[in-house]
DSSP file (Angstrom, degrees, kcal/mol; ACC not computed):
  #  RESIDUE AA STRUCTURE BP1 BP2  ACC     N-H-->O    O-->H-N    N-H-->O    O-->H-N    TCO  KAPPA ALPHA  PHI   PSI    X-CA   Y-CA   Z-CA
    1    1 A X              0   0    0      0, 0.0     5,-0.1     0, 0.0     2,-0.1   0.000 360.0 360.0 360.0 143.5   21.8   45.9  -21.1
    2    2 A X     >  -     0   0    0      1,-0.1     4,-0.5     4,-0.0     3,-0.2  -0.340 360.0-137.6 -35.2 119.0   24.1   47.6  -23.1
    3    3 A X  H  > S+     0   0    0      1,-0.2     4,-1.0     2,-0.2    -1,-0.1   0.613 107.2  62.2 -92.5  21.2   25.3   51.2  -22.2
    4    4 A X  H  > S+     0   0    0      2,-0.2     4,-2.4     1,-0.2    -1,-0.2   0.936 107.5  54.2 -90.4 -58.0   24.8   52.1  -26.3
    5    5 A X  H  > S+     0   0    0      2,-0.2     4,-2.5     1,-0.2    -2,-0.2   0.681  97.4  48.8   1.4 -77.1   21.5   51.3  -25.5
    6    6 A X  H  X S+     0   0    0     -4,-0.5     4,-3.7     2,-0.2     5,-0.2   0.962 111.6  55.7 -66.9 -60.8   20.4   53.2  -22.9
    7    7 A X  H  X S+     0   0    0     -4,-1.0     4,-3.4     1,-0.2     5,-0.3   0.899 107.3  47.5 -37.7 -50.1   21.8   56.4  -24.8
    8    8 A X  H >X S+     0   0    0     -4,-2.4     4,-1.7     1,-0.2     3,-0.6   0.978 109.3  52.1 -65.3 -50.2   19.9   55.8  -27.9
    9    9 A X  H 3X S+     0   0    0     -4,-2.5     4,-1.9     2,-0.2     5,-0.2   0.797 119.0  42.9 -29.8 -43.4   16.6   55.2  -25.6
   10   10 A X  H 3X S+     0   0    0     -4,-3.7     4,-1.6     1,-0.2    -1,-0.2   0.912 113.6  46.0 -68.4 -40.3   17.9   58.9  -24.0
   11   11 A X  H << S+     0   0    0     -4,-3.4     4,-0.4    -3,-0.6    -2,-0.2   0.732 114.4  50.6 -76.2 -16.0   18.6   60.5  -27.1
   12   12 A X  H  X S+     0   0    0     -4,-1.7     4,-3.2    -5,-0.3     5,-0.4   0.842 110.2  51.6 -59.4 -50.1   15.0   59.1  -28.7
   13   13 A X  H  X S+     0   0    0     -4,-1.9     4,-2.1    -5,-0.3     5,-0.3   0.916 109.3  51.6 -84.9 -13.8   13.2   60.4  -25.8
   14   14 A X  H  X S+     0   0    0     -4,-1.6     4,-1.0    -5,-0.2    -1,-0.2   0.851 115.3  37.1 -47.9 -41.6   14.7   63.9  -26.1
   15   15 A X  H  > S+     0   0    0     -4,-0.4     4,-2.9    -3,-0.2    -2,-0.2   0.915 118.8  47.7 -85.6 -53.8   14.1   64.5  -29.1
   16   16 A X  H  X S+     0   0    0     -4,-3.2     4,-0.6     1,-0.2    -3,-0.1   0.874 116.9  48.8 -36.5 -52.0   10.5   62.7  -29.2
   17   17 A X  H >< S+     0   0    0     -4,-2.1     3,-0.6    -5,-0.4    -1,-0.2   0.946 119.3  33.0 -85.4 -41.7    9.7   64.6  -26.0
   18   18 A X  H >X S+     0   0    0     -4,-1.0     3,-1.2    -5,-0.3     4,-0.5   0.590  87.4  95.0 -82.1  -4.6   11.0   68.5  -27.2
   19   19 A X  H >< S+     0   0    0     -4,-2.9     3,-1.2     1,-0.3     4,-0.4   0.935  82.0  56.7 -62.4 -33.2   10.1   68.1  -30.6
   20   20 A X  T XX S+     0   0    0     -3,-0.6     4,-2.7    -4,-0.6     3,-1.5   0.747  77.1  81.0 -13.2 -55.3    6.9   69.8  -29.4
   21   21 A X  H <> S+     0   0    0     -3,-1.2     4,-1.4     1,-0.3     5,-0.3   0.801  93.3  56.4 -63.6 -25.8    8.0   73.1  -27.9
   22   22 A X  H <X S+     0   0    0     -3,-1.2     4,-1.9    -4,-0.5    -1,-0.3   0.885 111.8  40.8 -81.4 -23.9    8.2   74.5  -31.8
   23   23 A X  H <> S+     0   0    0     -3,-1.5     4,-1.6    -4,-0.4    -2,-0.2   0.854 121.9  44.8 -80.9 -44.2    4.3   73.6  -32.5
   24   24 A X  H  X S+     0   0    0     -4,-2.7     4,-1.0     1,-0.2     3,-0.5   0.856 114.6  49.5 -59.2 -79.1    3.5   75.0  -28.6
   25   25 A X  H >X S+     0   0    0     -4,-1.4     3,-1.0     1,-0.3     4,-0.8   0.579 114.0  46.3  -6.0 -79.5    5.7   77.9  -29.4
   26   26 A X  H 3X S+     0   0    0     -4,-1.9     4,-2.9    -5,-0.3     5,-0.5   0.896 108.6  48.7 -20.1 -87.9    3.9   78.3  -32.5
   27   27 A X  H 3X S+     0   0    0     -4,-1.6     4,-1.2    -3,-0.5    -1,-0.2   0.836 114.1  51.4 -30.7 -49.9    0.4   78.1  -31.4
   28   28 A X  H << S+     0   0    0     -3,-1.0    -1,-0.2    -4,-1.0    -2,-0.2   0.957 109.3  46.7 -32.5 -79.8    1.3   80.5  -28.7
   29   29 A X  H  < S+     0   0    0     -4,-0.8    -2,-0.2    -3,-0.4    -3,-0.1   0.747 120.3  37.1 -78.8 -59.2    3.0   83.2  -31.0
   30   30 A X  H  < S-     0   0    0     -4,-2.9    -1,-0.2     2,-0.2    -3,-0.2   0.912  98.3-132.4-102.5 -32.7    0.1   83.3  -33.7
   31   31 A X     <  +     0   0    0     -4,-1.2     2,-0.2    -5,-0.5    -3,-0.1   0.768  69.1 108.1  92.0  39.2   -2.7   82.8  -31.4
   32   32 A X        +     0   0    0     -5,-0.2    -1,-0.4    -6,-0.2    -2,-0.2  -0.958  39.9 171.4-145.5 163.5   -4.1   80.4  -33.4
   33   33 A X    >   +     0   0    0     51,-1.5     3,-2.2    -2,-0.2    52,-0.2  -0.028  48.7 111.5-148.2  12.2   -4.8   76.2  -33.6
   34   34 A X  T 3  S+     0   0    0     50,-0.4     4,-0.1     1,-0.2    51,-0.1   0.888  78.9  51.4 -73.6 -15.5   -7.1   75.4  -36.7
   35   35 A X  T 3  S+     0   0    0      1,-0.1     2,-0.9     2,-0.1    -1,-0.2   0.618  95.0  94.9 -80.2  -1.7   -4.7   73.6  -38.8
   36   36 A X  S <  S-     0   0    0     -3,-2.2     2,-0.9     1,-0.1     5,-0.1  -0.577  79.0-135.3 -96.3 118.9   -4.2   71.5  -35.4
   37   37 A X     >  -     0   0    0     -2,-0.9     4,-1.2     1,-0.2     5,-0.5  -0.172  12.5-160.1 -55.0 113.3   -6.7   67.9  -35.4
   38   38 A X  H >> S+     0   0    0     -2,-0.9     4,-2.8     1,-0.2     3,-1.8   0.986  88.5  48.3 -53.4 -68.3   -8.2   68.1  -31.9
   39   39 A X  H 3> S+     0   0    0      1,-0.3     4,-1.9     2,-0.2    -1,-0.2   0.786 110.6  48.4 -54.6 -21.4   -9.0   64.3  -32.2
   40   40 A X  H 34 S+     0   0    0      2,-0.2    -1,-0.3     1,-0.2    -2,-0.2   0.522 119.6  39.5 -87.2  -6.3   -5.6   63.3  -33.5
   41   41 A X  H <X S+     0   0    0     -3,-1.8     4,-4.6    -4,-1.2    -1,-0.2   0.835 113.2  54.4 -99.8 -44.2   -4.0   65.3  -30.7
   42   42 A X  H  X S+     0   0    0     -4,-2.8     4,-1.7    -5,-0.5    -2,-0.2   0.866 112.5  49.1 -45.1 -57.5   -6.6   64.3  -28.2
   43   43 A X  H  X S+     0   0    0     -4,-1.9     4,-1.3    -5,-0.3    -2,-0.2   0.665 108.0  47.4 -41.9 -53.2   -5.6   60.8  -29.3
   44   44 A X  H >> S+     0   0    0     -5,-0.2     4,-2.6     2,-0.2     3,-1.0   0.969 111.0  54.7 -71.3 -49.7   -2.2   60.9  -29.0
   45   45 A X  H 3X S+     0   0    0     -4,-4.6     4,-0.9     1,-0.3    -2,-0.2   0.642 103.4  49.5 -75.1  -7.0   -2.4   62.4  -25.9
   46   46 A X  H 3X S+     0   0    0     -4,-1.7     4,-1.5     2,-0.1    -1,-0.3   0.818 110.8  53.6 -77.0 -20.9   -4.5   60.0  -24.4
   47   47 A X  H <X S+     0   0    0     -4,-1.3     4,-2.0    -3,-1.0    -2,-0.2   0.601 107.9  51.0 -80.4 -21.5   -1.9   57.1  -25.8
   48   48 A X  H  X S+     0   0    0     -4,-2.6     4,-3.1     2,-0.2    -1,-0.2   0.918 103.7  57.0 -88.9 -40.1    1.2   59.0  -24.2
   49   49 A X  H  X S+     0   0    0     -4,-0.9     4,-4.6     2,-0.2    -2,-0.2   0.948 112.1  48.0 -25.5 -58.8   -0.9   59.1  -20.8
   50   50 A X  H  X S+     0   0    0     -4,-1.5     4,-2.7     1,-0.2    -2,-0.2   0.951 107.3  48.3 -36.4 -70.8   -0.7   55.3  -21.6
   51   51 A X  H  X S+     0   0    0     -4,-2.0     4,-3.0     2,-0.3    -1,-0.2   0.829 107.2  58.3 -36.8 -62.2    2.5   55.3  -22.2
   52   52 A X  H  X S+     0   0    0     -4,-3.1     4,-1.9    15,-0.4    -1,-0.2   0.890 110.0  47.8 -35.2 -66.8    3.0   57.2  -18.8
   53   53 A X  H  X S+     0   0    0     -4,-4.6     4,-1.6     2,-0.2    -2,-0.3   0.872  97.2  62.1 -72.8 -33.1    1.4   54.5  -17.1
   54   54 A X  H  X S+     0   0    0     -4,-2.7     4,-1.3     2,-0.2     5,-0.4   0.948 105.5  49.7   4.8 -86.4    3.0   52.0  -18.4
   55   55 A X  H  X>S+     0   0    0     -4,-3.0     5,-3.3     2,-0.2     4,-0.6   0.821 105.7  54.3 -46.5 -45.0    6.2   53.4  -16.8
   56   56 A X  H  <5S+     0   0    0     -4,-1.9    -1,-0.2     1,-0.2    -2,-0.2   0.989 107.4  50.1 -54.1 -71.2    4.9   53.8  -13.5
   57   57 A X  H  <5S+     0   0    0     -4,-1.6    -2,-0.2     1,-0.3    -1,-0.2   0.499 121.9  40.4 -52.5 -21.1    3.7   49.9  -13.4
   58   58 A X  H  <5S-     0   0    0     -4,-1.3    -1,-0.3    -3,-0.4    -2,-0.2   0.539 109.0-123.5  -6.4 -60.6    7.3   49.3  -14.5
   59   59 A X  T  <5 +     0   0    0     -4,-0.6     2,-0.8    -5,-0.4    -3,-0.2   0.900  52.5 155.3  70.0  41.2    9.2   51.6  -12.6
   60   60 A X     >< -     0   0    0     -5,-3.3     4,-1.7     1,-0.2    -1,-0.2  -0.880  30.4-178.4-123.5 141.7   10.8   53.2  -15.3
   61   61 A X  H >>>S+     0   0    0     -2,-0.8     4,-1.3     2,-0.2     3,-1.2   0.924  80.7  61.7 -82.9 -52.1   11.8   56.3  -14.7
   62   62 A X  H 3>5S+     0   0    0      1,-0.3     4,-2.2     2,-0.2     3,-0.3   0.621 119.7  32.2  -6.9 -81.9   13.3   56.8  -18.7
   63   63 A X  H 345S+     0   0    0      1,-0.2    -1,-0.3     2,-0.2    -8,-0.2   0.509 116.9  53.2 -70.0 -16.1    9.6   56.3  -19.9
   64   64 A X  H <<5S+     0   0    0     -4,-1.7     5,-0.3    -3,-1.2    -1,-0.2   0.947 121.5  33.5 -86.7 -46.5    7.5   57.8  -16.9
   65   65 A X  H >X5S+     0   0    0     -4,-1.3     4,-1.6    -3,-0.3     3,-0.5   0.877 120.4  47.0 -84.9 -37.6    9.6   61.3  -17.2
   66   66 A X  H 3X<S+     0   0    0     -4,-2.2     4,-2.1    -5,-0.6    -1,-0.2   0.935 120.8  40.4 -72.3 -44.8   10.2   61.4  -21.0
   67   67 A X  H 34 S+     0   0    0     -5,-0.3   -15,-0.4    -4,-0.2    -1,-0.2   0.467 115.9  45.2 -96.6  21.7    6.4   60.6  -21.6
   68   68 A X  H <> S+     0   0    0     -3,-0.5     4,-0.8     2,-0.1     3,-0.3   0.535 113.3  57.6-101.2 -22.9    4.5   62.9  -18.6
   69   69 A X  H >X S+     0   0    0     -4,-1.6     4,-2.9    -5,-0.3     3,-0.7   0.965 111.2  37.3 -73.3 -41.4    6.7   65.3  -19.8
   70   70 A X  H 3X S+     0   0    0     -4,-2.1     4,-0.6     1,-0.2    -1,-0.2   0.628 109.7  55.6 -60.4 -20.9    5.3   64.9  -23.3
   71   71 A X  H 3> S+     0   0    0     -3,-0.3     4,-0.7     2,-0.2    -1,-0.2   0.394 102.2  65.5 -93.4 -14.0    2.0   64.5  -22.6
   72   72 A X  H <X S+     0   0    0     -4,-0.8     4,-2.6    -3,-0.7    -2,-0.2   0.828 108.8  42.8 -70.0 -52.6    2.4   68.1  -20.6
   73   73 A X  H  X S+     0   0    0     -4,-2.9     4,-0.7    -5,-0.2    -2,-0.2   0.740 108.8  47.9 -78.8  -9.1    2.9   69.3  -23.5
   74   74 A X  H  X S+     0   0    0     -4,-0.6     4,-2.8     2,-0.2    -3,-0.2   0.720 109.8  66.2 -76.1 -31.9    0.3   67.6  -25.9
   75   75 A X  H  < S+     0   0    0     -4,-0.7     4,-0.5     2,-0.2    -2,-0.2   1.000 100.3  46.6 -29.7 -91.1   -1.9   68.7  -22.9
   76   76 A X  H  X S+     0   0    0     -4,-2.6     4,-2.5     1,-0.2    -1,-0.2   0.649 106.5  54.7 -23.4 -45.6   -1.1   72.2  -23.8
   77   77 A X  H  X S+     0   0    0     -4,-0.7     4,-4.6     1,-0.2     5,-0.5   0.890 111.7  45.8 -62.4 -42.9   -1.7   72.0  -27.4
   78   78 A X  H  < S+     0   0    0     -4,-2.8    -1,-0.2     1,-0.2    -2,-0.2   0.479 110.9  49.9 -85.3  32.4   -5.2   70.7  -26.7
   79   79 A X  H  4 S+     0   0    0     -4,-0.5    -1,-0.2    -5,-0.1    -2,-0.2   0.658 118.3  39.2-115.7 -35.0   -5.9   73.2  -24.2
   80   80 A X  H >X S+     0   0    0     -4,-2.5     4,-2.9     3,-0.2     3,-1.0   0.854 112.9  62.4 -61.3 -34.8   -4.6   76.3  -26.9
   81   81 A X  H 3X S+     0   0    0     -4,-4.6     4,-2.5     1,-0.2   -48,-0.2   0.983 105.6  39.2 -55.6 -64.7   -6.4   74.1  -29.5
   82   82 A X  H 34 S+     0   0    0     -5,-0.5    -1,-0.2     2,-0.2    -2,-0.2   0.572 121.2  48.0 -69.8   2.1   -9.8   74.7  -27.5
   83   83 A X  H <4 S+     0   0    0     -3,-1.0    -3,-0.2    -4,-0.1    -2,-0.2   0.793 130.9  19.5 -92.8 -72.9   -8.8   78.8  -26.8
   84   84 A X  H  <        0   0    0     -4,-2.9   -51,-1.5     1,-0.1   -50,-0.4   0.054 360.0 360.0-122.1  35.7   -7.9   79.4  -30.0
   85   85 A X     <        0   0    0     -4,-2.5    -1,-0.1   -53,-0.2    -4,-0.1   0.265 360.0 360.0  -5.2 360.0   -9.5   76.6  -32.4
């Protein structure tokens, strides 16, 4: 594979995976979650789980670390989502 490749793959799952921290942050900060959809978050986060496994059965580390890491944080949301709904 290509090492131009690999870099975009890194620089995708960087971004993909921290674009979160400003919605945690958030959520955090105002000490509120109703504008967030529980199922659609719920949803996702079962599909990055996926994702998660996936990688594992693989043995890629790219996709196992860039998506548990994301799914730690989608976690989060739905766990502020259900404090402070």
């Amino acid at each position: 594979m290509h090492p131009w490749f690999e870099l975009i793959g890194a620089v995708a799952a960087v971004i993909t995976t921290f674009a979160w921290l400003p919605q945690i942050l958030k959520i955090m900060r105002e000490r509120q979650a109703r504008d967030i959809s529980l199922a659609t978050t719920a949803a996702l986060a079962f599909g990055v789980f996926l994702w998660t496994l996936y990688g594992l059965l693989i043995g890629s580390w790219p996709v196992i670390i860039a998506n548990g890491l994301t799914f730690l944080f989608i976690i989060a949301i739905v766990g502020m989502k259900l404090r402070f709904g």
